[in-house]
C-alpha positions as CSV (number, residue, x, y, z in Angstrom):
1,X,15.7,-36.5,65.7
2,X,16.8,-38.1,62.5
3,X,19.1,-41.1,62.5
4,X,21.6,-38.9,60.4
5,X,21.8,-36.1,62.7
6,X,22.2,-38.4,65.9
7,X,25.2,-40.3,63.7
8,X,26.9,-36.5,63.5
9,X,26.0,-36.4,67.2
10,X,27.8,-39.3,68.6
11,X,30.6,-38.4,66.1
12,X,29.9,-41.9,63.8
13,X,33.4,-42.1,61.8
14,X,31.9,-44.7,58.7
15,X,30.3,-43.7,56.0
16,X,26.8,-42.8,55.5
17,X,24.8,-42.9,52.1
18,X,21.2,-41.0,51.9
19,X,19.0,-42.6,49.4
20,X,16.7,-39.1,48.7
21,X,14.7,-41.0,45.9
22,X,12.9,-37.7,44.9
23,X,12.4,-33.9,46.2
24,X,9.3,-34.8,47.7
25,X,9.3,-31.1,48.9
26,X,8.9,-30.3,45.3
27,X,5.7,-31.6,44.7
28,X,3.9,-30.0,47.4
29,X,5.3,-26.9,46.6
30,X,4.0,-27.5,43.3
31,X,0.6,-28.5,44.2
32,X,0.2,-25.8,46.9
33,X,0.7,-23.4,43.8
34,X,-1.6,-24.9,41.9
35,X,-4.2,-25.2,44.4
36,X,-3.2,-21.9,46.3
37,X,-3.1,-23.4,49.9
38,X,-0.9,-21.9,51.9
39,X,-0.6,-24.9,54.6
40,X,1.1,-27.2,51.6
41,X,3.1,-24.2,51.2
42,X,4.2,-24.2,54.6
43,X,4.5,-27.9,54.9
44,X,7.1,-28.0,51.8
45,X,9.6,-26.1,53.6
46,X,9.8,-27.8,56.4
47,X,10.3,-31.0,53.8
48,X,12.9,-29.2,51.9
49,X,14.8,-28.0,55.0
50,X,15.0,-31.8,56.2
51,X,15.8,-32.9,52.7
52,X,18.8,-29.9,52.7
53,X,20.6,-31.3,55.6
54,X,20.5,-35.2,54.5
55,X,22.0,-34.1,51.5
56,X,24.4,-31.9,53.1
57,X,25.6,-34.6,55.9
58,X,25.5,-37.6,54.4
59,X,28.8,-38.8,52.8
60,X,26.8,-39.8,49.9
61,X,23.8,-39.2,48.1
62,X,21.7,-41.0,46.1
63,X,18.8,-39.2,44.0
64,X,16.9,-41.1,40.8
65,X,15.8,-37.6,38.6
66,X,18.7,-36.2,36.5
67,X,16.9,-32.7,37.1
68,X,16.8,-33.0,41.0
69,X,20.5,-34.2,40.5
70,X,21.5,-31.0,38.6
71,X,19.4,-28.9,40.7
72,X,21.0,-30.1,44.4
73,X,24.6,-29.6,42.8
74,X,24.3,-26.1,42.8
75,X,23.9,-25.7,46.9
76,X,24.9,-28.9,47.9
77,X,28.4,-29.3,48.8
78,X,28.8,-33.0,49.2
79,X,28.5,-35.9,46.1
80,X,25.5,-36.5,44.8
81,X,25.0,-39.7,42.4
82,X,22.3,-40.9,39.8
83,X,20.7,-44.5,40.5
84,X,17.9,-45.3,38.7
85,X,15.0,-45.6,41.0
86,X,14.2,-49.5,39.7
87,X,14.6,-51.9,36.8
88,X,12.4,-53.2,34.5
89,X,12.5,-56.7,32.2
90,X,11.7,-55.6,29.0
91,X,8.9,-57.2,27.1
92,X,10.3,-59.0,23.9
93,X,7.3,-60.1,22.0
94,X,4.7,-57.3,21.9
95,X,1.2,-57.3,19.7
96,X,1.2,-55.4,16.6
97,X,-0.8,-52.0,16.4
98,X,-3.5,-53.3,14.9
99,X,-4.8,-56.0,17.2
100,X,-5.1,-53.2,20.2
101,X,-7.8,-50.4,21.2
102,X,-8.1,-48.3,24.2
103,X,-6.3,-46.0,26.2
104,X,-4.6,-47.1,29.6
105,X,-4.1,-45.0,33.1
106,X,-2.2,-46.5,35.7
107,X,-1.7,-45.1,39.0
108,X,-2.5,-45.6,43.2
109,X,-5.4,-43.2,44.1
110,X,-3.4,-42.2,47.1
111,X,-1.1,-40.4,46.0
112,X,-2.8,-36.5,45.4
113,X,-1.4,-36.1,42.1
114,X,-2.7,-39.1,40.7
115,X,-6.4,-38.2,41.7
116,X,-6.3,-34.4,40.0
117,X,-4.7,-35.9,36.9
118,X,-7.6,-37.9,36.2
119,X,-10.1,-35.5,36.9
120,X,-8.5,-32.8,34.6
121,X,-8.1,-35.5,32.1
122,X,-11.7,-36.4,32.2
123,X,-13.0,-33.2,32.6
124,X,-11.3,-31.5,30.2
125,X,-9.4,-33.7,27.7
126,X,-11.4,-37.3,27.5
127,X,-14.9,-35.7,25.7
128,X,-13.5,-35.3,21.9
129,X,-11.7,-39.2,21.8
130,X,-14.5,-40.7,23.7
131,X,-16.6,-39.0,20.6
132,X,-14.5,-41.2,18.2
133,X,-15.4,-44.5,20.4
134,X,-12.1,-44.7,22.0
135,X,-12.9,-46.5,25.1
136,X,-10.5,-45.6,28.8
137,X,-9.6,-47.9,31.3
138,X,-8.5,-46.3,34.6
139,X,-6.5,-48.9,36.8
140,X,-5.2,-48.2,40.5
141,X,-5.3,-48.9,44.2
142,X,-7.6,-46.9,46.7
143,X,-10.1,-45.8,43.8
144,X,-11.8,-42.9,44.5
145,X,-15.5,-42.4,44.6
146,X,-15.6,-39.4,42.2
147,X,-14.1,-41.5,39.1
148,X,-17.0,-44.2,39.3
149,X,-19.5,-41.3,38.6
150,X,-17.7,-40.3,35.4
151,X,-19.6,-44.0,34.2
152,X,-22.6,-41.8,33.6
153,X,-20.8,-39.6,31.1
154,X,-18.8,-42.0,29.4
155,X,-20.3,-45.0,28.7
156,X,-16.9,-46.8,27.7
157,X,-14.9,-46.0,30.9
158,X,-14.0,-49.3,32.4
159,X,-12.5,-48.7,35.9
160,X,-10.4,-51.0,37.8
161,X,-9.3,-51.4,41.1
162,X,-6.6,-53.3,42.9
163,X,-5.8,-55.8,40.0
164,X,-3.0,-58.3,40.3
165,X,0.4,-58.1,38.5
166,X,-0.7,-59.9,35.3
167,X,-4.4,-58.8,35.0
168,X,-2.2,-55.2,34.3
169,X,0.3,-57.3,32.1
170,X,-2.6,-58.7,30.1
171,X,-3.8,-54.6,29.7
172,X,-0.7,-53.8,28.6
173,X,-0.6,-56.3,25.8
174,X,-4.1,-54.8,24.8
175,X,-4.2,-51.4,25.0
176,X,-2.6,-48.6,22.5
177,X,-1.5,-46.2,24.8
178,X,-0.9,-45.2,28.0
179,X,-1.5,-41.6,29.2
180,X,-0.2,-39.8,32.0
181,X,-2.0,-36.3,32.4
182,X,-0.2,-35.6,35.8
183,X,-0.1,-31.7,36.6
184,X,2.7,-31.9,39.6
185,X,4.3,-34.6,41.0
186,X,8.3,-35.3,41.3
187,X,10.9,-38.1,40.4
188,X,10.8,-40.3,37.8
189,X,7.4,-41.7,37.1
190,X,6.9,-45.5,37.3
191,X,3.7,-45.5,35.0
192,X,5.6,-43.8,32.0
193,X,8.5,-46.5,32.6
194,X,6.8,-49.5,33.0
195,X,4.6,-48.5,30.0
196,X,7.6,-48.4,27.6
197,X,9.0,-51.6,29.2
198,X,6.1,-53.1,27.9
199,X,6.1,-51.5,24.4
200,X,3.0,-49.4,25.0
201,X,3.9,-45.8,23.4
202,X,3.0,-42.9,26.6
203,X,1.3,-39.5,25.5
204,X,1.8,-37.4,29.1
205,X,2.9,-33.7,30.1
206,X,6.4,-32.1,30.6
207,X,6.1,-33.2,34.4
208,X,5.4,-37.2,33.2
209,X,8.9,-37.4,31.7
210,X,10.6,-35.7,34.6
211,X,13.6,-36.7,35.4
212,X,14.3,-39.5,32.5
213,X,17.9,-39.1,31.6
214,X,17.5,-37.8,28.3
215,X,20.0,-36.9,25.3
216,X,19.6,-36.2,21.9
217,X,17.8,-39.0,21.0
218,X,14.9,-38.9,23.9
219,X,12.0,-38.6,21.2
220,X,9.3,-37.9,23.9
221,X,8.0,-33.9,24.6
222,X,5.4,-33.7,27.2
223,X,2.2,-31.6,25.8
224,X,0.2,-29.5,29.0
225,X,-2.8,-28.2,27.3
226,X,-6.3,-30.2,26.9
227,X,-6.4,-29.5,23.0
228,X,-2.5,-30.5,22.7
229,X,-3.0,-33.6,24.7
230,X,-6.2,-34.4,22.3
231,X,-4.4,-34.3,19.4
232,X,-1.2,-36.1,21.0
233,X,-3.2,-39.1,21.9
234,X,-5.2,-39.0,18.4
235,X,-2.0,-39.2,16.2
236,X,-0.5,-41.8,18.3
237,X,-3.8,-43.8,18.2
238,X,-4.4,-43.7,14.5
239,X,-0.9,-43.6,13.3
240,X,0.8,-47.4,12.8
241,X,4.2,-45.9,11.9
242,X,4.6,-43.2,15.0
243,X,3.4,-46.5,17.2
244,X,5.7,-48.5,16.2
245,X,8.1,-45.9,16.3
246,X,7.4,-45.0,20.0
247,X,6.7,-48.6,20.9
248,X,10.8,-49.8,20.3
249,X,12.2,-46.4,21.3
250,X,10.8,-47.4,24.6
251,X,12.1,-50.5,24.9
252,X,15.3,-50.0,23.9
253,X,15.1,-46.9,26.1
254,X,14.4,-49.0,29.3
255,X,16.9,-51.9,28.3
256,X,19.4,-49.2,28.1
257,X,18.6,-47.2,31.0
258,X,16.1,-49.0,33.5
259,X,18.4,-52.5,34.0
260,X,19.7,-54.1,37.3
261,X,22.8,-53.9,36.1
262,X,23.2,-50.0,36.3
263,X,22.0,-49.9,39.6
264,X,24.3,-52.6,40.9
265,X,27.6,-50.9,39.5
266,X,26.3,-47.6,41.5
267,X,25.9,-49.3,44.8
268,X,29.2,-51.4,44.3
269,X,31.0,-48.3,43.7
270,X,29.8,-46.7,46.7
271,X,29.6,-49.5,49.1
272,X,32.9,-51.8,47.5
């Protein structure tokens, strides 16, 4: 029985907050779609339905994707507040466009989404920059056995696994961009953040910058076809002015909306 649910049970009088971080529920559903499997199907509902009544028996909410937020508001009945899911320092002193090379993906090899974006990304997308000598570093926990054999194709794929804090620092500082070719997933995505916090410019699909609060001035669009994500990733990498462009848009972007001061004044107005 969840806690929540034994709380209503006894009749618990104080107030309860649910931290739902993201619709997990969502990305199964999404990846049983994509993957036609019936048993992820199945599985998401019964995620969604636990979800449901969190949302709809705690006191408060928490959720950290300003779609998810706008989506539970129009079934939930009880409040539901944006956090943002963590904070970030933001680098101040980031090398110029011309001193870097390379293309950066970041992401834990655990998590399913992460493993079919790189595959689609080197089977489909990588060939045509590879051509042009841009080299791809692939960074993340639990690696999985099917990326190392990608070496054979591409002979400039440099693959690492389980690297500490500033070995990934130091490959921020080096590499041009950072792409995030993810095909489902939910939430707001770490990678894309921490990659602006770090002044790297992100090329990624619709479903990367999920959930980023966005208004008129978000400059990032999310591009879902191999040939789009090509070209993306080619005008970022040989353009200085859109780099630089990119590169303090997302800094400012995190200093304005990725800062531990945000989330403090959301938990001291719930908590007191």
């Amino acid at each position: 029985m969840p806690i929540l649910a034994y709380l209503n049970e006894i009749h618990y009088k104080g107030n309860t907050i649910y931290y739902g971080h993201d619709l997990g529920y969502q990305r199964l559903e999404k990846e049983g779609r994509e993957k036609k499997d019936d048993a992820l199907l199945k599985q998401a509902k019964k995620i969604k339905a636990a979800e449901d009544y969190m949302y709809n028996h705690a006191t408060n909410s928490l959720a950290i994707s300003t779609e998810e937020i706008a989506y539970l508001r129009k079934y939930i009945s009880r409040p539901v507040h944006y956090v943002a899911p963590y904070f970030f320092e933001v680098k101040q002193d980031v090398a110029p466009f011309e001193s870097r090379d390379g293309i950066l993906f970041v992401g834990g090899f655990n998590h399913p989404p992460n493993k079919d974006a790189m595959m689609w990304f080197l089977d489909e997308i990588y060939e045509p920059l590879y051509k042009q000598h841009i080299p791809l570093t692939i960074v993340g926990s639990k690696m999985p056995q099917f990326i190392y054999k990608y070496k054979g194709r591409f002979s400039n794929l440099q693959i690492l696994s389980d690297i500490s804090v500033e070995e990934l620092s130091q490959l921020y500082s080096k590499v041009k961009i950072a792409v995030v070719p993810l095909r489902y997933g939910a939430g707001v995505k770490g990678k894309v953040v921490e990659a602006m916090a770090n002044g790297v410019p992100v090329v990624g699909t619709e479903v990367a910058f999920e959930g980023m609060p966005k208004d008129a001035g978000f400059i990032y669009t999310g591009v879902n076809t191999p040939a789009d994500m090509a070209a993306a990733l080619l005008e970022v990498y040989n353009n200085k002015e859109k780099w630089e462009r990119l590169s303090a848009f997302g800094k400012q972007y995190v200093a304005d909306n990725f800062n531990k001061e945000s989330m403090e004044k959301v938990f001291k107005g719930l908590i007191g």
